[in-house]
C-alpha positions in Angstrom: 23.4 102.2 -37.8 20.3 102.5 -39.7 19.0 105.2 -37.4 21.5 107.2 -37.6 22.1 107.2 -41.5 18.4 108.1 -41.5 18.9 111.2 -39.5 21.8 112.1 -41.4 19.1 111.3 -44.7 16.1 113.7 -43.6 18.6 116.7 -41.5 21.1 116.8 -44.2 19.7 119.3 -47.0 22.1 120.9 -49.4 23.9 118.0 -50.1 27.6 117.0 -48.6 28.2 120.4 -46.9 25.1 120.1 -45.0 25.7 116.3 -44.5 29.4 115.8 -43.7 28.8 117.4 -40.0 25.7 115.2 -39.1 27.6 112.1 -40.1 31.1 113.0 -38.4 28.4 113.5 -35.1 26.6 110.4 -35.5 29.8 108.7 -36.3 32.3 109.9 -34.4 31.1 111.8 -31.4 27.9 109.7 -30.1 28.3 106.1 -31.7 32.0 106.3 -31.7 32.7 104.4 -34.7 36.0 105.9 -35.6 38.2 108.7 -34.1 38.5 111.9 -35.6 41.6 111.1 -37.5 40.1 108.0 -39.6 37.0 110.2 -40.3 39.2 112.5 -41.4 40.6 109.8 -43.6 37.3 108.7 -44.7 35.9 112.4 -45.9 39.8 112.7 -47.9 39.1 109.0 -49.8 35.0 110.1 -49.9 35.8 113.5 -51.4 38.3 111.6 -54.3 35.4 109.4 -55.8 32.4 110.4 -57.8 28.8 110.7 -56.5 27.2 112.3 -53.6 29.3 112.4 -50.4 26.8 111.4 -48.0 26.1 107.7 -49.4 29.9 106.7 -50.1 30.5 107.7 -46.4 27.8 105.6 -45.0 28.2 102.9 -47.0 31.7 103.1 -46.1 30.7 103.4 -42.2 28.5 100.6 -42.7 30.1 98.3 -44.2 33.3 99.2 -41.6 31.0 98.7 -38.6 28.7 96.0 -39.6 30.2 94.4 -42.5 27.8 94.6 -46.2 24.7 93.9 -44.5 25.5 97.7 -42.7 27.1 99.0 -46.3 23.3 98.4 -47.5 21.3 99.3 -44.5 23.5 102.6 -44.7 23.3 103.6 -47.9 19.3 102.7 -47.9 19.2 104.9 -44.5 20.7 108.0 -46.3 18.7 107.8 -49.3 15.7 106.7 -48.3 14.6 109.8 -46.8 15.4 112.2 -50.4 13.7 109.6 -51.9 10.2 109.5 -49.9 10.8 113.8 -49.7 10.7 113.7 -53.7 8.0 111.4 -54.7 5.8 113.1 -51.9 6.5 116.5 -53.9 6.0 114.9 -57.0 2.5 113.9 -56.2 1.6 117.6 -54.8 2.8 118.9 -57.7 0.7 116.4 -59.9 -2.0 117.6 -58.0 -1.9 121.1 -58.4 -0.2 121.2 -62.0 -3.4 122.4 -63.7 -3.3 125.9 -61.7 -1.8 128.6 -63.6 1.0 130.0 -60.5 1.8 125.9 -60.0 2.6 126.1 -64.2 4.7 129.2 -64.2 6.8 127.6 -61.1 7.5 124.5 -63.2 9.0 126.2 -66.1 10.7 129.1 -63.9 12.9 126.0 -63.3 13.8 125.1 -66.8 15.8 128.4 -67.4 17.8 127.7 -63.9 18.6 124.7 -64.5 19.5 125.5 -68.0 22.1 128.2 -66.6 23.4 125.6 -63.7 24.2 123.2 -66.6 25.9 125.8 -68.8 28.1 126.7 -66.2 28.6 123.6 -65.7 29.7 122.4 -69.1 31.9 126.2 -69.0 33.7 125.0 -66.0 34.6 121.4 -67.6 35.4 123.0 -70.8 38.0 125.4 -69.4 39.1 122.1 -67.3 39.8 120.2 -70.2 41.4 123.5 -71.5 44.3 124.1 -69.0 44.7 120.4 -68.4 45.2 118.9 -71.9 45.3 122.3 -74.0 43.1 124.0 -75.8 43.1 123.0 -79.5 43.4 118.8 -78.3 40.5 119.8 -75.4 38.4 121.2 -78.1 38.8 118.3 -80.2 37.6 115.9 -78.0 34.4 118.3 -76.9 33.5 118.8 -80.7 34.1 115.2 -81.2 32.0 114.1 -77.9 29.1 116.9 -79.2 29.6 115.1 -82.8 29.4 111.1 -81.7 26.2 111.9 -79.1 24.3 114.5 -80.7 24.4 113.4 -84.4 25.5 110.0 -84.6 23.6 109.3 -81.6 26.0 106.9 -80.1 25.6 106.7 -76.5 27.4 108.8 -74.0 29.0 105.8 -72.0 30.2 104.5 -75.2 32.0 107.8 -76.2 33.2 108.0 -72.8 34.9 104.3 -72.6 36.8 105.0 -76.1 37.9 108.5 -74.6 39.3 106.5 -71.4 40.7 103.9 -74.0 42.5 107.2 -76.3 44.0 108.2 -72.8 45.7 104.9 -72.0 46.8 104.1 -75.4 50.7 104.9 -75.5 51.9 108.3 -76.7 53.9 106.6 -79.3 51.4 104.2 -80.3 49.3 107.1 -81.0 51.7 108.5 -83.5 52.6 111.8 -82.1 55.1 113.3 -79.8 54.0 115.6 -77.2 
């Protein structure tokens, strides 16, 4: 089980496209662990939750196969690998930081990833647009921007009283939509 989480860990860069292949072969076609039909199943339920696709299949795999001690043997199997990858990076890149080509790559990133997020955050924005309407989806982004950025209230507490605004009854909230 571990071993073949692991490979799935170190072959499967670019995230759950790359991924989702190498476990349906370790899975399905050489350990046979399920047929095609309940992988299938498995990628539909993996694909509905949040987080990376890779560890809620493995854990999921694992824990089917070999109970929790597989779920966590799994999971540490698939991300062990990024993990190791990263902090081995992270200390070349300590090494060389001083040199002037290793400081320009550094902050060549800030601008991309600056762009990735904006998207992002343009993406959700039009989300919360079409889904709940424009002038109530603004509201709530204003009033998320106002509670984290000036009031400074932490983002998981703005996002449990959103949840809580969502369940509260439409006619307990005073209006009639």
């Amino acid at each position: 089980m571990i071993v073949a989480f692991f490979r799935v860990g170190m072959l499967g860069f670019g995230g759950g496209p790359s991924a989702i292949p190498l476990i349906h072969q370790e899975a399905v076609k050489k350990y046979k662990w399920m047929s095609n039909e309940e992988f299938s199943d498995t990628l539909a339920i993996a694909n509905t939750l949040p987080g990376p696709i890779a560890t809620k299949m493995g854990g999921y795999i694992g824990y089917r196969v070999t109970g929790v001690v597989g779920c966590i043997g799994a999971l540490l199997a698939t991300v062990a690998p990024t993990a190791i990858i990263i902090i081995f990076l992270l200390q070349v890149l300590q090494k060389f930081k001083d040199i002037p080509w290793v400081q320009h790559m550094s902050m060549s990133v800030v601008p991309v990833v600056a762009v990735m997020l904006a998207t992002m955050t343009w993406d959700f924005a039009k989300k919360s647009g079409e889904t709940l309407g424009w002038v109530k989806g603004s509201i709530l982004i204003f009033s998320a921007l106002l509670l984290t950025e000036f009031l400074h209230i932490h983002p998981a507490i703005v996002i449990l009283a959103f949840i809580i605004y969502v369940f509260i009854p439409i006619s307990k909230r005073g209006s009639k939509e």
